[in-house]
C-alpha positions as CSV (number, residue, x, y, z in Angstrom):
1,X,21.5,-46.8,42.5
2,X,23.7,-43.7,41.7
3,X,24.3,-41.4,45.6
4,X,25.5,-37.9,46.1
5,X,26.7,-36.6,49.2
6,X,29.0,-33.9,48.4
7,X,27.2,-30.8,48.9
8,X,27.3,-28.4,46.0
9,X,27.1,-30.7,43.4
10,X,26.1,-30.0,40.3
11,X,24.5,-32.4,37.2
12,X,23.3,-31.3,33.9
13,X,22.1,-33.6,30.6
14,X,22.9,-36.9,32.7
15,X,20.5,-39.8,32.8
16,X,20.3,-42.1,36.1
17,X,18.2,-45.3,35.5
18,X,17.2,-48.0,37.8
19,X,16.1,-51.0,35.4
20,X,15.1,-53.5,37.8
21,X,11.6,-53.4,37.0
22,X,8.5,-52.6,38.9
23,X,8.1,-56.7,40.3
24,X,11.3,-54.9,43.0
25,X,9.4,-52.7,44.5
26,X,11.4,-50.5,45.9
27,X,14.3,-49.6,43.6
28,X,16.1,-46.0,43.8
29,X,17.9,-44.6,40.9
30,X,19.0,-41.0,42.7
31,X,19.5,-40.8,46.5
32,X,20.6,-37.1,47.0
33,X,22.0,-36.4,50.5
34,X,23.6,-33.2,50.3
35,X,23.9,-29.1,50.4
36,X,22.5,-27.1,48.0
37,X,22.8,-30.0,45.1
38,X,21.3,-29.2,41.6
39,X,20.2,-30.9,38.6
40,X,19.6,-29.3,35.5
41,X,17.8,-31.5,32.6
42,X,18.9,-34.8,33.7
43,X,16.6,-37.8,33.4
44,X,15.8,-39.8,36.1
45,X,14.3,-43.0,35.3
46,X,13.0,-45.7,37.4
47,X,9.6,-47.1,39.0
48,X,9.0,-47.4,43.0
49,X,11.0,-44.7,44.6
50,X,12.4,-43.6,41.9
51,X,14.1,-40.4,43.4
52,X,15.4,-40.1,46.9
53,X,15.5,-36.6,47.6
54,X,16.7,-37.4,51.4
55,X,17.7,-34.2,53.3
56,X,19.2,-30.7,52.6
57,X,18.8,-28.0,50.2
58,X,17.9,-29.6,46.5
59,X,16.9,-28.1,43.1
60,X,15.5,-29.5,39.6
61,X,15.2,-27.6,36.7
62,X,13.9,-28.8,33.5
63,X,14.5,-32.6,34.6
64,X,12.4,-35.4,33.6
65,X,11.4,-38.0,36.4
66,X,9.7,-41.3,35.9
67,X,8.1,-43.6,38.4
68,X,5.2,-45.6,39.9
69,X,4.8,-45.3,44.0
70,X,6.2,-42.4,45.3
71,X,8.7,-42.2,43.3
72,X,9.7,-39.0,44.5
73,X,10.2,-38.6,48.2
74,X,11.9,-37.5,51.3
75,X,12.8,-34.8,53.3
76,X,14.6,-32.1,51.7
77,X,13.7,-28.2,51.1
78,X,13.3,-29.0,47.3
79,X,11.7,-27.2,44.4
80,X,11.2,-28.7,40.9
81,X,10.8,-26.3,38.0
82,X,9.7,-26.6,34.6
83,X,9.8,-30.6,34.9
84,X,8.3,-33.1,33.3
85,X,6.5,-35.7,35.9
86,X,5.8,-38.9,34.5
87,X,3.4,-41.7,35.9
88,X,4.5,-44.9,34.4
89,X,2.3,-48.2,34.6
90,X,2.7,-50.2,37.8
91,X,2.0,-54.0,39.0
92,X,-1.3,-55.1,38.8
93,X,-3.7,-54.2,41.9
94,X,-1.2,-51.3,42.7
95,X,-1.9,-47.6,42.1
96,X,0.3,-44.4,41.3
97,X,1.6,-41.4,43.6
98,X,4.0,-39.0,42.9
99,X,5.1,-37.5,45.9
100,X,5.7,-38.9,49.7
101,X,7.2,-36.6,51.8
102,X,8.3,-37.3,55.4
103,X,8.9,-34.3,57.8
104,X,8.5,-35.1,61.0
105,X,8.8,-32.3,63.0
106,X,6.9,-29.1,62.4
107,X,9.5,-26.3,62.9
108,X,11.4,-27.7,59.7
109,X,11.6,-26.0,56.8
110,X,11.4,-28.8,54.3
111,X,9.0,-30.2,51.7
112,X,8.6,-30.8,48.1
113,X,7.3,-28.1,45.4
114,X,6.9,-28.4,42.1
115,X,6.2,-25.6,40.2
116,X,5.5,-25.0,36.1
117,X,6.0,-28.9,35.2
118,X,3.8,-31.2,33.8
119,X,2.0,-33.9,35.3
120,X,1.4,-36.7,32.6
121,X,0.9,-40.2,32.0
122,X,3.6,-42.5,30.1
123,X,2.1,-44.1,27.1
124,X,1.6,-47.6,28.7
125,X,-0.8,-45.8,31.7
126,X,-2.3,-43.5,29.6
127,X,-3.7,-45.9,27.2
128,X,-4.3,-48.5,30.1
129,X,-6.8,-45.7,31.6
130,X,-8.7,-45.3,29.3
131,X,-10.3,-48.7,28.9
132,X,-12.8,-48.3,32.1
133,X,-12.3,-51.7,33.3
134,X,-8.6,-51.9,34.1
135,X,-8.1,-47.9,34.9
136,X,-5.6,-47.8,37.3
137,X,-5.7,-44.7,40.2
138,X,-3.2,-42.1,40.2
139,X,-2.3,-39.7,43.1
140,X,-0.4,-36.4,43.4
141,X,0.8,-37.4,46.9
142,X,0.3,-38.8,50.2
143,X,2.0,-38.2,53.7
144,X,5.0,-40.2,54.8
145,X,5.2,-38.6,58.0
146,X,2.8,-36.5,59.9
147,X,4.1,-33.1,59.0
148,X,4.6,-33.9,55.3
149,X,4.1,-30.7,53.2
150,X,3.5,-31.1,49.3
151,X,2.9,-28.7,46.6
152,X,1.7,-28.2,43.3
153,X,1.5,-24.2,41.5
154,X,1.4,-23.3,38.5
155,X,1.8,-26.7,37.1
156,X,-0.2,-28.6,34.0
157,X,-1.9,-31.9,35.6
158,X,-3.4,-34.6,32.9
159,X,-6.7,-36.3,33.1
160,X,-5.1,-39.6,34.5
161,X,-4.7,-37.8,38.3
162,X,-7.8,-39.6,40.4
163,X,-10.5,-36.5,41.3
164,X,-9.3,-36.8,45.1
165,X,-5.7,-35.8,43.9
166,X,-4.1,-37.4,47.1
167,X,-4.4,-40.3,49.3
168,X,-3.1,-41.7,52.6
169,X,-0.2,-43.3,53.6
170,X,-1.4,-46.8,54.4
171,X,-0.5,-46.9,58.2
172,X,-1.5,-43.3,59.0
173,X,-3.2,-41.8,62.1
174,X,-6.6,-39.8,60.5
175,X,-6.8,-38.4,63.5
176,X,-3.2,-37.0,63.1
177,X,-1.5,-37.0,60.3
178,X,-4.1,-35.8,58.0
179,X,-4.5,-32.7,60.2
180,X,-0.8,-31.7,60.5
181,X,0.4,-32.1,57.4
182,X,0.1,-29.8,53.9
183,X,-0.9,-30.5,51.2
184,X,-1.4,-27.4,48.6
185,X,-2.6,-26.9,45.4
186,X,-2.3,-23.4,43.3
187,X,-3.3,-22.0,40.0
188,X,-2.7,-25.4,38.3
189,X,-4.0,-26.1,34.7
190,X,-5.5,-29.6,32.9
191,X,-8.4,-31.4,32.8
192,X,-6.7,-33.2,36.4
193,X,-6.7,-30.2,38.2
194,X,-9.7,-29.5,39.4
195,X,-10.0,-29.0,43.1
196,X,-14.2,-29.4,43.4
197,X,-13.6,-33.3,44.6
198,X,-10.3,-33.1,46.4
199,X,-9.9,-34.2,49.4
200,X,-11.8,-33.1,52.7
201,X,-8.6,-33.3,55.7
202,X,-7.7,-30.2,57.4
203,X,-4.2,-30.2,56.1
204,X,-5.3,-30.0,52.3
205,X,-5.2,-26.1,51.0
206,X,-6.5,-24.4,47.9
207,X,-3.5,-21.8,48.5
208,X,-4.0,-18.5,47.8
209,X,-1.0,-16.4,46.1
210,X,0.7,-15.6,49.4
211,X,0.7,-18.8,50.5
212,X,2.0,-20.1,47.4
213,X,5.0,-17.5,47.3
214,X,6.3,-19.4,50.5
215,X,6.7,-22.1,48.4
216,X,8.7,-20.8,45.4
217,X,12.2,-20.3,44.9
């Protein structure tokens, strides 16, 4: 696992892998801890928790990030841009999310945003989903905490994302979390981005464009 904790640090046209495999479960390749920190097209390659974005003020620009299970998560104020997202095939009986987020109290200002990437499968999942029988389910996001806040505008999102778009976080209240957190989805494109059959909770929003400003650089 590569760390950063210096704020103001700045990578471009790096690659940080975590080869362990997806039998580790969790296995970080980025853990970013630090003051406005930006990445500009570096690859970041790896399968369950791929990318720690922990706290702070982050930015991606025209990065590539692969993973399996939330493989991009924390709390930080972070905005991806023009980004390529990439759902890679996990273990068997498991299912892919993007996103986890995990604020925890509501007056932060915090949460992840991705904005004008693309939302695909890798070639191992994509192919895998389309034979009926073994298609595996794949997620924008699900709430680590109860205030989580997750976005997606003006992003491309592939066939492979499940018609729900999100699900829970295994141990989560219903009767809280899925209330108080915010999840948000704006003038996305793809045959995944329908929003007819998404979710029902209170805290999932078909933004509108002011709504969506708040989240954009």
């Amino acid at each position: 696992m590569s760390a950063v904790s210096g704020d103001g640090f700045l990578a471009s046209d790096i690659t940080f892998e975590n080869r362990v495999g997806p039998e580790k479960y969790q296995a970080v390749a980025l853990r970013i801890n630090a003051d406005f920190a930006a990445m500009y097209k570096c690859t970041i390659i790896g399968y369950q928790d791929t990318l720690y974005v922990h706290s702070f003020r982050q930015f991606y620009r025209e990065c590539d990030i692969y993973g399996t299970i939330d493989f991009i998560f924390g709390n930080a104020a972070v905005p991806f841009q023009a980004s390529n997202i990439v759902s890679r095939k996990p273990m068997p009986g498991q299912f892919t999310v993007i996103t986890a987020q995990s604020r925890d109290i509501l007056d932060k200002n915090t949460g992840i945003s991705i904005q004008n990437c693309s939302i695909v499968a890798a070639e191992d999942l994509y192919n895998m989903n389309n034979s009926a029988s073994s298609k595996i389910k794949s997620y924008l996001g699900r709430l680590w905490k109860v205030y989580a806040q997750m976005v997606y505008i003006e992003s491309y999102i592939d066939e492979f994302i499940d018609l729900a778009g999100w699900t829970e976080w295994p141990s989560s209240d219903p009767q809280g979390g899925l209330d108080s957190l915010y999840n948000g989805e704006y003038e996305n494109s793809g045959p995944g981005s329908g929003t007819e059959n998404r979710v029902s909770w209170a805290g999932y929003h078909v933004m509108d464009y002011y709504h969506a400003s708040n989240f954009s650089v």
